[in-house]
N, C-alpha and C positions, 0 to 999 in steps of 0.2 A: 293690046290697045288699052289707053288709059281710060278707066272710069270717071265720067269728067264728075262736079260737082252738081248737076242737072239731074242725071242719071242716079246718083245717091237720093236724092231728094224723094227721085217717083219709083223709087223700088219702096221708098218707105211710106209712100203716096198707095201704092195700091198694096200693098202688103208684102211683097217680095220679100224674101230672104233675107239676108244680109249676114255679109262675112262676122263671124262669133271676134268678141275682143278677145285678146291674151291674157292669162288670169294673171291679178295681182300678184307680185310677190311679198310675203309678209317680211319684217323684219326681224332682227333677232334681239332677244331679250336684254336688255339690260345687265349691266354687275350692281351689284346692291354696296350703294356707298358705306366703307366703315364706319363704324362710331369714333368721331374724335378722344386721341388718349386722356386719361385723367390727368387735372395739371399736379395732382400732390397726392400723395396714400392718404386711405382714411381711415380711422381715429382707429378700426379695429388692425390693420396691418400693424401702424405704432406701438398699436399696446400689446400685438403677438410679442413682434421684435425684441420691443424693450423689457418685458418678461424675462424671454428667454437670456438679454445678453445681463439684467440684474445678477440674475445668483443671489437671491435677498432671501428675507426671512420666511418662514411658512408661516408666524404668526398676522401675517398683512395679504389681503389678495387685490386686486387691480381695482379701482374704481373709475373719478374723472381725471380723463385723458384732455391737457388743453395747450395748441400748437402756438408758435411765434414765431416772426420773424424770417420767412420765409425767403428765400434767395435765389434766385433763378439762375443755372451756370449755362455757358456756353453752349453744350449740349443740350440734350434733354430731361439733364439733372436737375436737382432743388436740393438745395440745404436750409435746412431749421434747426428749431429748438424743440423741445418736448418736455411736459411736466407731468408725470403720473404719480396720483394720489393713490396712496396704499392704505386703506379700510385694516384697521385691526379687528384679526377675529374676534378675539376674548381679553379678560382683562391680564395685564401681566403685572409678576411682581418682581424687585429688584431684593436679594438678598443682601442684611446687612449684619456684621458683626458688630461686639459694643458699640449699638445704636445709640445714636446722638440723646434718644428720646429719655436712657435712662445715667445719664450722666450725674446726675445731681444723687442718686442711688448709689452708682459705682465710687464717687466720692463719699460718699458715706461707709460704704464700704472698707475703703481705702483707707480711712481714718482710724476705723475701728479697727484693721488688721496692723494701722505703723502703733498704737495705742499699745496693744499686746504687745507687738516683738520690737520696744524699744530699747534700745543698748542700755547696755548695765550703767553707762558714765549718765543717764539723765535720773537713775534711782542714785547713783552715787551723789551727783550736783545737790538731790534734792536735801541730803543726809546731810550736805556740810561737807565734801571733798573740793579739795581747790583741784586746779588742771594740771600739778605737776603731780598727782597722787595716779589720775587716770593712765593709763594702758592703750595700747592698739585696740586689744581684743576687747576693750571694754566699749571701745567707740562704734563696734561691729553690732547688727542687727542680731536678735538675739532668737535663736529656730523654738517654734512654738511645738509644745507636746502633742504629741496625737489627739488630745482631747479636744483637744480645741484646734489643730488646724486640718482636718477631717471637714469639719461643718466650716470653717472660715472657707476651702477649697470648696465648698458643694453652693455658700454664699456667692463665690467668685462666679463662677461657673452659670450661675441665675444671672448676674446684674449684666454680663457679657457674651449670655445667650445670642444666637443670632437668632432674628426677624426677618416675617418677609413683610415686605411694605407695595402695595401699588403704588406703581408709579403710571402706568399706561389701562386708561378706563376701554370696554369695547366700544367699536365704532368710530373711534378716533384715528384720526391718519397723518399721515407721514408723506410729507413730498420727495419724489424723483427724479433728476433729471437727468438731460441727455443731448445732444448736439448731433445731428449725422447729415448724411450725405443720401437721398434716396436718387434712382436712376429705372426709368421705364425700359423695359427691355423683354418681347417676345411675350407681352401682356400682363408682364408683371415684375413688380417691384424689386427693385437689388439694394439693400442698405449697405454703405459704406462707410467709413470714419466715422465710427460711432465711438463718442465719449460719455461717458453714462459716471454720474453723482449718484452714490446710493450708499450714504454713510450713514445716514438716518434710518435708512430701512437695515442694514446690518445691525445696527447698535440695539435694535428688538434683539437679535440672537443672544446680550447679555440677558436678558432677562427671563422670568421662569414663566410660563403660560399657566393659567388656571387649573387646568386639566392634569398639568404635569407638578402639582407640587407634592409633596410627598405628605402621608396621611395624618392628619392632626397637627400638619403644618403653624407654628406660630404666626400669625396674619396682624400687622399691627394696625389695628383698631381702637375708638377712643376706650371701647370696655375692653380689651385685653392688656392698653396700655394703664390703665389704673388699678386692674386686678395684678398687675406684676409688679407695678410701684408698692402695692399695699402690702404685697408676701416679702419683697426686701428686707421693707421697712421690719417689719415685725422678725425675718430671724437675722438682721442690724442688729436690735433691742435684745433678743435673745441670746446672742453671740457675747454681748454687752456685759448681759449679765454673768455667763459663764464664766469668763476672762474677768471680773472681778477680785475671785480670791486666787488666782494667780498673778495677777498685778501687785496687790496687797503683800502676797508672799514675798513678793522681787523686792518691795519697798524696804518689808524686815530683813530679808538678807545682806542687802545693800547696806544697812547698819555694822552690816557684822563685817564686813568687805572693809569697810572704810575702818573699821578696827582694826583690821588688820593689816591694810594698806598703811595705818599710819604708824603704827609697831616695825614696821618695816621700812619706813623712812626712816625712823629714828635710828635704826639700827644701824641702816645705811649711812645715815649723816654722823653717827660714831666714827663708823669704819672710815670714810672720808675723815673725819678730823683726826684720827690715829696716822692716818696715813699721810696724810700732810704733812702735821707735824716729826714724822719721820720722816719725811723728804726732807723737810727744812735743817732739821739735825742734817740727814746727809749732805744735805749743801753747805750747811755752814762748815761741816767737817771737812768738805771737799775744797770751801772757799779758804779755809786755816791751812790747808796743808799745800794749795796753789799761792799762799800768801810767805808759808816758810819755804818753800822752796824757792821762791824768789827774795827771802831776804837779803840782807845786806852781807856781802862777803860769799856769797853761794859759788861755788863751781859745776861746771857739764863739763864731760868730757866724751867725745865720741869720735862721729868718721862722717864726710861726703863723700859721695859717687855720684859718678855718671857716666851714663854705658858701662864700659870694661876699668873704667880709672877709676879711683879712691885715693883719700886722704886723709890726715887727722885734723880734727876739729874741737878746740874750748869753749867755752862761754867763761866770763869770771863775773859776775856783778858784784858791782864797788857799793855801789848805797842804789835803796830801795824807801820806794814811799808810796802807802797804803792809801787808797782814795774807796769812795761811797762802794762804786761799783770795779771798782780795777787797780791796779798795781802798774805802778811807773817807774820806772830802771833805768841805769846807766851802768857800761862796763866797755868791758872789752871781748872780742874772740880773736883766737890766735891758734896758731900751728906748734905743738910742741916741738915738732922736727925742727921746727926756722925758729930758734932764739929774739931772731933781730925782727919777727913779722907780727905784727900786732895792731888793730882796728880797732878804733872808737865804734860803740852804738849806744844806741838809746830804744828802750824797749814799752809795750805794755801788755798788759796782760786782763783780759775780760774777766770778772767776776762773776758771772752767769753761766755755768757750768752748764755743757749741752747733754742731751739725752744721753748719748753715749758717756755720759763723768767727764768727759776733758773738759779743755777749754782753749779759746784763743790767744795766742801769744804774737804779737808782730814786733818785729824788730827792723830799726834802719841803721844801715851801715854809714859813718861817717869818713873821717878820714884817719892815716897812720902811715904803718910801715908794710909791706907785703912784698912777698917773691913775685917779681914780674914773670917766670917762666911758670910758672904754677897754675893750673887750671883758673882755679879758684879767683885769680888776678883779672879774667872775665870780668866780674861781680864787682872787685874792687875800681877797676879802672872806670865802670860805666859811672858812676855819680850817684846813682840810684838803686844802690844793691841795697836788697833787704831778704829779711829771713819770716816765713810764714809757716807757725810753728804750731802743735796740740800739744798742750804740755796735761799731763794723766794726773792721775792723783795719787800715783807713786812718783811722781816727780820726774818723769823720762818726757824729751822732746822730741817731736819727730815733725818732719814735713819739708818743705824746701829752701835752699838759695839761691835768689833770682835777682834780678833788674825788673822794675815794673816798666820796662821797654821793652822787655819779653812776653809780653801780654800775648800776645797772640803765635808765640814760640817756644811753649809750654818744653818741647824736648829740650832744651838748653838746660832748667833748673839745674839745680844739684840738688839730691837729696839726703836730707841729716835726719839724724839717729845719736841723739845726745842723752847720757843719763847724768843721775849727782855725784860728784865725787869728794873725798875728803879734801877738806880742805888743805892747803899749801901754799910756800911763800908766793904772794902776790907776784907778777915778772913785770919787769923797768920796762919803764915803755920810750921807745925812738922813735921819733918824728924825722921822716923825709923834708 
């Protein structure tokens, strides 16, 4: 039977009971919402990363780190830039050889050692020697004695010392940079496409750190740079003096050189005019006896060949006439064997007798009488036969008969071998 809403009322009316409610039930707790990702690494991730990918100098350690340019990808990447400032620890120095600073020294230097070992020709020049008296060896720098180039080598060695010079104070930095790719993943950072600039923080590795210079190190400072100016200078001056009475010595020697340098041209310029003039005798003797052997009425007698064949060969010169430099002829050559063959020429002969004693003789062939079956009739038939001869200065000729149509078919010549011979009745000459 149902409990009406009357009945509810006076149970609670006079106190009655009343059915117990059904207990609440609780809910359940919550998830605890995450913390949103970082949208970029910060400044100490960068400057682990880009530590580790530098590889840079130990003389610089990390300082300000400052980002740009930030680029948000598709995912939940970002690409930037990065610039980390590298604190130098201490100061550094750059080592330098023949420093710039003592230039104006090592030229000083440099004067006083060409001063000493100047070549013997500028003590010669000084003396009175002209330039055809000088020598190779005289133009060559001249090697100093021990005594003096000992202390020149120990002056070198000072003005070309190396120095260390700072170049980098402490505390002073150096920029780095770098481009990448960052990527959140499993709560933490993944760099990617990292290109890292760090030629500036390398270029410290050239240099020597404070700590590491080696003991009583040269340090160029204004007081070490004027204490080492001022010891040059002074063994300059000293060096100066020492090389004095060896310069002085070279000067008197150099007197005595050019004595004898010029005793010795003269000698030579003898020997030269002796010999000259016996050249000259030999040429005139040579030019007298190319001149009689071409006089007026001369005979050759000899032979041509060519290949395997041979023949006989004269010269007769009829009249002969004597010029500056050469001898001009006319005559005849002929075959003793052929009575009735006989050729006009006209000859000359160079008077400039060549190294070897001979000399040139050319002859052209004109016109006459000749055996058409005869080699030789080659020569005669072309127009332009002529004979290209050395004539010695025993009077023998020798060299070719050709056609200067055979220029370029030198086998063809004939070659003669003519000497002098006594003379004999002149032979009638027949014309064709």
């Amino acid at each position: 039977m149902l409990t009406s809403c009357f009945d509810e009322i006076k149970q609670v009316i006079q106190g009655e009971p009343q059915p117990a409610e059904a207990p609440a039930v609780e809910a359940a707790p919550a998830e605890p919402t995450p913390p949103p990702a970082p949208t970029q690494p910060t400044n100490e991730e960068i400057s682990r990363m880009l530590i580790e990918q530098m590889n840079g100098s130990e003389a610089a350690s990390a300082g300000e780190l400052t980002c740009s340019d930030p680029q948000k990808g598709a995912d939940s990447s970002i690409s930037m830039t990065a610039t980390l400032k590298m604190v130098v620890k201490e100061d550094l120095f750059a080592r330098e050889t023949a420093p710039a600073a003592f230039n104006k020294e090592r030229q000083a230097v440099n004067e006083a050692a060409n001063n000493a070992m100047r070549p013997e020709s500028v003590y010669l020049f000084q003396v009175g020697a002209t330039t055809d008296l000088i020598t190779d060896a005289d133009r060559a720098a001249k090697p100093l004695p021990e005594n003096l180039q000992a202390p020149l080598n120990e002056l070198k060695e000072l003005a070309e010392a190396s120095v260390f010079r700072k170049v980098v104070n402490t505390g002073d930095s150096v920029e780095t940079s770098a481009s990448f790719t960052a990527t959140y993943v499993d709560g933490v950072w993944q760099f990617s496409n990292i290109v890292v600039d760090n030629a500036a923080l390398l270029a410290l590795n050239d240099y020597t750190a404070q700590s590491a210079l080696p003991q009583d190190a040269p340090i160029l400072t204004p007081e070490f740079e004027a204490a080492r100016k001022s010891l040059i200078s002074e063994k300059v001056t000293a060096f100066n003096q020492l090389a004095e009475p060896y310069i002085k010595g070279r000067e008197e020697a150099a007197r005595a050189t050019l004595t004898e340098y010029q005793a010795r041209a003269e000698e030579e310029a003898r020997r030269i005019a002796e010999q000259a003039a016996a050249e000259e005798v030999a040429r005139q003797e040579s030019i007298n006896a190319f001149v009689q052997a071409l006089s007026d009425d001369k005979l050759f007698a000899g032979e041509w060949t060519r290949d395997k064949r041979f023949g006989e060969l004269s010269l007769h010169i009829e009249q002969s006439k004597k010029f500056e430099n050469s001898v001009q002829f006319v005559g005849t050559i002929y075959d003793t064997k052929l009575p009735e063959a006989s050729l006009d020429i006209a000859g000359r002969c160079n008077l400039n007798p060549q190294e070897n004693g001979t000399t040139q003789v050319d002859i052209t062939i004109y016109d006459g009488q000749y055996d058409p079956d005869q080699p030789t009739a080659e020569v005669y038939d072309a127009k332009d036969g002529m004979l290209s001869l050395q004539l010695s200065k025993d009077g023998k000729l020798t060299g070719i008969m050709s056609c200067t149509s055979w220029a370029n078919t030198p086998e063809k010549a004939f070659q003669i071998q003519m000497s002098p011979k006594a003379k004999e009745e002149p032979k009638s000459k027949r014309r064709r």
